[in-house]
C-alpha positions as CSV (number, residue, x, y, z in Angstrom):
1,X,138.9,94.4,106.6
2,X,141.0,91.4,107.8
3,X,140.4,91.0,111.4
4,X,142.7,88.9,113.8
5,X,141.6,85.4,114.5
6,X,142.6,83.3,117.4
7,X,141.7,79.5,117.3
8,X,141.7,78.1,121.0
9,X,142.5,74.2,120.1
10,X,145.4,72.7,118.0
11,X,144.1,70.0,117.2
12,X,143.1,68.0,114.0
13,X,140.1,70.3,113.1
14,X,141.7,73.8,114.6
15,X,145.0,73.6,112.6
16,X,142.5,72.4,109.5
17,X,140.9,75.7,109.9
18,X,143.9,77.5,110.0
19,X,145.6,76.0,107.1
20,X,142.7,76.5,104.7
21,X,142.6,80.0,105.7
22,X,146.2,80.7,104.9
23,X,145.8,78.9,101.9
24,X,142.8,80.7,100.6
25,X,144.7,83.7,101.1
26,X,141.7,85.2,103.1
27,X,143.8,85.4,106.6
28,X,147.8,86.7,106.9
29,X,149.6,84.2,108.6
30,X,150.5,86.7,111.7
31,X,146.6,87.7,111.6
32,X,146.1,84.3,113.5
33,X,146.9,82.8,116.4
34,X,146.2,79.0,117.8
35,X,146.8,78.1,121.1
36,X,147.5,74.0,122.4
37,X,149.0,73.1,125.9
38,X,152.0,71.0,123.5
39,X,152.9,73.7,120.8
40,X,155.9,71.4,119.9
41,X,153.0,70.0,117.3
42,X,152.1,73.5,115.9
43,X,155.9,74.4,114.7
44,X,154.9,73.6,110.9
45,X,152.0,76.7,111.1
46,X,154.7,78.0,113.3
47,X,156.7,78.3,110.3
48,X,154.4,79.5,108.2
49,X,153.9,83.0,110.5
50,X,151.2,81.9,112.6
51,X,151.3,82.8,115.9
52,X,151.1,79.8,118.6
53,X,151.0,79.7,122.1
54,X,149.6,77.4,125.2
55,X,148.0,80.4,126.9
56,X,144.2,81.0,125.9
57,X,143.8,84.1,127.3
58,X,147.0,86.1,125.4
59,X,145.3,84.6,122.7
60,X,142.0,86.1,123.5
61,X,143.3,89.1,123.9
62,X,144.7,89.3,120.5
63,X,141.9,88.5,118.6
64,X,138.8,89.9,117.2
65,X,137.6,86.5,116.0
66,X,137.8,83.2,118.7
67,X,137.3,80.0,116.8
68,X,136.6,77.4,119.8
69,X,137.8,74.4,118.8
70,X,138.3,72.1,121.9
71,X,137.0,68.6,122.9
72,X,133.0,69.1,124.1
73,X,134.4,68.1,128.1
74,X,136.9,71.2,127.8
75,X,134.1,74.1,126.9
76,X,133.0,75.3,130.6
77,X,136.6,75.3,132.0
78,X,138.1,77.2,129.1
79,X,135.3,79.5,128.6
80,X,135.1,79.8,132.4
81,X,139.0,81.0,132.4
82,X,138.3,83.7,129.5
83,X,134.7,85.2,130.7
84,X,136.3,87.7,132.2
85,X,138.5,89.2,129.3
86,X,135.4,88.3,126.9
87,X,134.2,92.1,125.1
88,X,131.2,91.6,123.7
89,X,131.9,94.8,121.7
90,X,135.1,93.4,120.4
91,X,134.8,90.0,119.9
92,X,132.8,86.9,118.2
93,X,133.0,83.4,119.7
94,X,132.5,80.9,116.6
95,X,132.3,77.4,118.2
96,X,133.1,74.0,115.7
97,X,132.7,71.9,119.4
98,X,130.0,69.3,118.4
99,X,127.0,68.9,120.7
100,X,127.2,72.3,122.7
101,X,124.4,74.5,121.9
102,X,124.7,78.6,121.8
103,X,123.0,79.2,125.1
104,X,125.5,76.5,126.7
105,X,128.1,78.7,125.5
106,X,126.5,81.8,126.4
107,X,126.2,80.6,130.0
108,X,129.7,79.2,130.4
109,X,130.7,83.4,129.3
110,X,128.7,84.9,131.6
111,X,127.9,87.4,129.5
112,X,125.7,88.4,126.1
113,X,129.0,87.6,123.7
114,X,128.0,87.3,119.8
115,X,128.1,83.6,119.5
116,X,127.8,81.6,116.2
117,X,128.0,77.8,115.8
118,X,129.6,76.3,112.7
119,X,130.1,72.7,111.8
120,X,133.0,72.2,109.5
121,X,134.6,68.8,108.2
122,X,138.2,68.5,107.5
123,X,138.0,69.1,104.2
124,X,138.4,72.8,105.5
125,X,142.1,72.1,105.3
126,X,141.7,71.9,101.5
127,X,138.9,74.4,101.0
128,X,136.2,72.0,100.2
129,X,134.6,72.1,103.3
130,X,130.5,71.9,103.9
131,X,130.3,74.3,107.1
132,X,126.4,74.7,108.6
133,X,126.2,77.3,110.6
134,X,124.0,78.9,113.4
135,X,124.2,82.5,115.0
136,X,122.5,84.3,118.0
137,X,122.4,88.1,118.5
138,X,125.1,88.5,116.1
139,X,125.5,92.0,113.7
140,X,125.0,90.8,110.1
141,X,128.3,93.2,109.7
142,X,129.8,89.9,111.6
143,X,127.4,87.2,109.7
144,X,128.4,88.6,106.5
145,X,132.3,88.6,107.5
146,X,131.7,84.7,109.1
147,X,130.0,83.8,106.0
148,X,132.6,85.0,103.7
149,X,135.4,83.2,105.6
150,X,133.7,80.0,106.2
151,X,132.8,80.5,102.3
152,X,136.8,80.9,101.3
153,X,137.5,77.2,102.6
154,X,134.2,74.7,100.8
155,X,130.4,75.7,100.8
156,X,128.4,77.8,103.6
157,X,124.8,76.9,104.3
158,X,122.7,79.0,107.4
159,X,120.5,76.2,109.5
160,X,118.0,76.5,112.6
161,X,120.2,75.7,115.5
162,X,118.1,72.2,116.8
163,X,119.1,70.9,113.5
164,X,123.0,71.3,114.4
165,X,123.9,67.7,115.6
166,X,121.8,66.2,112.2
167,X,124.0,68.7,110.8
168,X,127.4,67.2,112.5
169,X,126.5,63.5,111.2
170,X,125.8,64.7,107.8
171,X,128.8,66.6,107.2
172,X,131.3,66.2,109.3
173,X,130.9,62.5,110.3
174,X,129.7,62.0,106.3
175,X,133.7,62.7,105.4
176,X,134.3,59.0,107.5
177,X,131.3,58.0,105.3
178,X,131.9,58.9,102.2
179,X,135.7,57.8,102.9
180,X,134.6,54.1,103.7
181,X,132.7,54.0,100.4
182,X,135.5,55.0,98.2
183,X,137.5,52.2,99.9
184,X,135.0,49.3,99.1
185,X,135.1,50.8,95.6
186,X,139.2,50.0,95.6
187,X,138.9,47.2,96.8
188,X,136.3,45.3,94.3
189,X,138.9,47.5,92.2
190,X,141.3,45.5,93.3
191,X,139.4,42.4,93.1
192,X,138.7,42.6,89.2
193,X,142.0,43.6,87.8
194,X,143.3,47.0,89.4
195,X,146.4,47.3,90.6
196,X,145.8,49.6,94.6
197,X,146.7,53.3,93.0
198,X,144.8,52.9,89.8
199,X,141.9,51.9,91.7
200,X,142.0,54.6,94.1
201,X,142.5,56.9,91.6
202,X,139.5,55.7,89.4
203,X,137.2,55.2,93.1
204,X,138.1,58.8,94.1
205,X,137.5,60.4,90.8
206,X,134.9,58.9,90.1
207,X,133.0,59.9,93.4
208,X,134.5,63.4,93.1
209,X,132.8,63.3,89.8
210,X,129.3,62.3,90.6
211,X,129.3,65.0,93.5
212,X,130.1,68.0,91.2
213,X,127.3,66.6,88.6
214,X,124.9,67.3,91.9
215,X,126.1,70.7,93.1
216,X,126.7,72.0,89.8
217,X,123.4,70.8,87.7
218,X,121.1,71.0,90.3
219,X,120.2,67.5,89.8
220,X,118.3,64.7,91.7
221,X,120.7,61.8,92.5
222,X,118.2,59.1,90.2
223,X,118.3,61.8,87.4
224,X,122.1,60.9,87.1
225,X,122.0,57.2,88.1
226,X,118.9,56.8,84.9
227,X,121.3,58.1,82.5
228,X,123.8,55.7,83.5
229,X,121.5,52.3,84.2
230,X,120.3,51.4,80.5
231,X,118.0,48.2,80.1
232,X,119.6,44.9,81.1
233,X,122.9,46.9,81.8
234,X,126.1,46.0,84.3
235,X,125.2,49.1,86.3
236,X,121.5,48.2,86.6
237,X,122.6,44.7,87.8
238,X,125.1,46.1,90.5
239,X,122.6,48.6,92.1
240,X,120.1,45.6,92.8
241,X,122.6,43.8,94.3
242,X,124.2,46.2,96.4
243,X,120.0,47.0,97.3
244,X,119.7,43.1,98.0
245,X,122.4,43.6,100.2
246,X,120.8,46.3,102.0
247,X,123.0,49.4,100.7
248,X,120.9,52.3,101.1
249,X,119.4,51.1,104.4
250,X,122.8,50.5,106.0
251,X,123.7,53.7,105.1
252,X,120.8,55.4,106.6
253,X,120.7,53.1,110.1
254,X,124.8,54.2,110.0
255,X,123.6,58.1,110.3
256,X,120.5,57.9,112.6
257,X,123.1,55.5,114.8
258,X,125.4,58.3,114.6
259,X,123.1,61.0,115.3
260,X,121.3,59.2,118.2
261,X,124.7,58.8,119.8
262,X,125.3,62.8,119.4
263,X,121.8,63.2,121.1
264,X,122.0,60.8,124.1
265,X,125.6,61.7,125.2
C-alpha cells in the first residue's frame, strides 16, 4: 500500500530522494510532498506532481512517512515546531541528518514516535544508492515497508546504531571518494594519450566494472586484482608504485580523518 511521504528539506540529498522514488516508480508524484523555506528551487519536482511547500507542519500533516532531511543545526527547532502534531500511531520519522542519534530525535519529539535512521548517498537520485539503516521501536509492518523503499533506489543493509557515523564516511562521504579516484584515473588518461571524454568514459567504466565483479561474485578484492596482475606485468608494476606512494594508507587516514571529524563535532 503506497503511503504518503513528506520530505522536510529541499535540499541536495531531500530532492535526490525524491527523484529516485519517482523514478523507481515506487512513489506517485502527488503521494509526496517536500518542504524548503525558497520553493522557487523545487518548481522542476513541482512539475513533475510533487507537492512543495515552505511550511513543515502542512506537510506533516499530510504524510504517513517524514523523511528529515535538514542540516544537523536545524533538527531540535524543526522537530520542536512539529512535536505537537507528531502521531505516533500515524507516522514514522526516517532521519538521513548525519551525526544525530535516535534518542536525540526522540527527545527533540517529545514523545515515543517510530524513528528509523538511514544513511543514503546521492546516488539515490539514480537508484544506486548504499542506504545503512537503524530503527528503534518500529513495527516490522513499517521496517519491511522502509526497507522496500530504501531497496527501490540502490542497496539496503540493517546496522547497530553506534556504527551510523562509520556508516556516513563509508557510504556517503565514499561517493566524494570514489569520485576523486575516477578523476586521477582521467587524468593519467589524459597524460598517456586520451583525449578528456574517452578517458572518463574508460575511468568510469572501468570502476563501475570492478564494483559489480564484487557485489555480484561475491569476491575478495585481491581475488580480482590476481587474475589481473600476471608475472612481471604493467598492472603488477603500477600497484607497487601507487603502494610506494602510499595508496592504500592515504585512503584509509582519508576515512578515519573523516570519521573522527563526524565524532568530535
Amino acid at each position: 500500500m503506497s503511503k504518503k511521504i513528506a520530505i522536510i528539506g529541499g535540499g541536495n540529498l531531500g530532492t535526490a530522494i525524491a527523484e529516485g522514488l519517482i523514478n523507481s516508480g515506487f512513489s506517485k508524484p502527488e503521494h509526496i510532498l517536500i518542504t524548503k523555506r525558497n520553493v522557487k528551487t523545487l518548481q522542476p519536482l513541482q512539475q513533475k506532481g510533487v507537492f512543495i511547500s515552505d511550511d513543515n507542519a502542512e506537510a506533516v500533516r499530510f504524510a504517513d512517512l517524514i523523511i528529515l532531511a535538514v542540516k544537523p543545526f536545524q533538527v531540535d527547532d524543526v522537530v520542536g515546531k512539529l512535536k505537537d502534531i507528531l502521531d505516533p500511531a500515524k507516522h514514522v520519522l526516517i532521519s538521513v541528518v548525519t551525526g544525530i542519534t535516535i534518542q536525540h530525535l526522540l527527545k527533540a519529539a517529545g514523545k515515543k514516535v517510530p524513528v528509523i535512521r538511514a544513511m543514503p548517498n546521492t546516488a539515490i537520485a539514480i537508484q544506486e544508492s548504499m542506504t545503512c539503516m537503524a530503527a528503534h521501536e518500529v513495527s516490522s509492518e513499517l521496517v519491511n515497508y522502509t526497507e522496500d523503499l530504501f531497496n527501490q533506489l540502490g542497496r539496503v543493509v540493517w546496522i547497530d546504531e553506534k556504527l551510523m557515523d562509520a556508516a556516513t564516511v563509508l557510504g556517503a562521504c565514499g561517493t566524494a571518494y570514489a569520485m576523486r579516484y575516477i578523476r586521477a584515473n582521467i587524468q593519467g588518461g589524459i597524460e598517456i594519450g586520451f583525449d578528456a571524454a574517452t578517458a572518463t568514459l574508460i575511468a568510469a567504466q572501468t570502476v563501475k566494472g570492478a564494483a559489480e565483479l564484487l557485489l555480484k561474485k561475491g569476491s575478495h578484492p585481491e581475488q580480482e586484482i590476481d587474475k589481473v596482475t600476471t608475472p612481471k606485468g604493467c598492472t603488477i608494476a603500477g600497484l607497487n608504485e601507487m603502494e610506494h606512494q602510499g595508496f592504500s594508507s592515504s585512503l584509509i587516514k582519508g576515512i578515519v580523518a573523516s570519521y573522527d571529524k563526524i565524532a568530535k563535532d
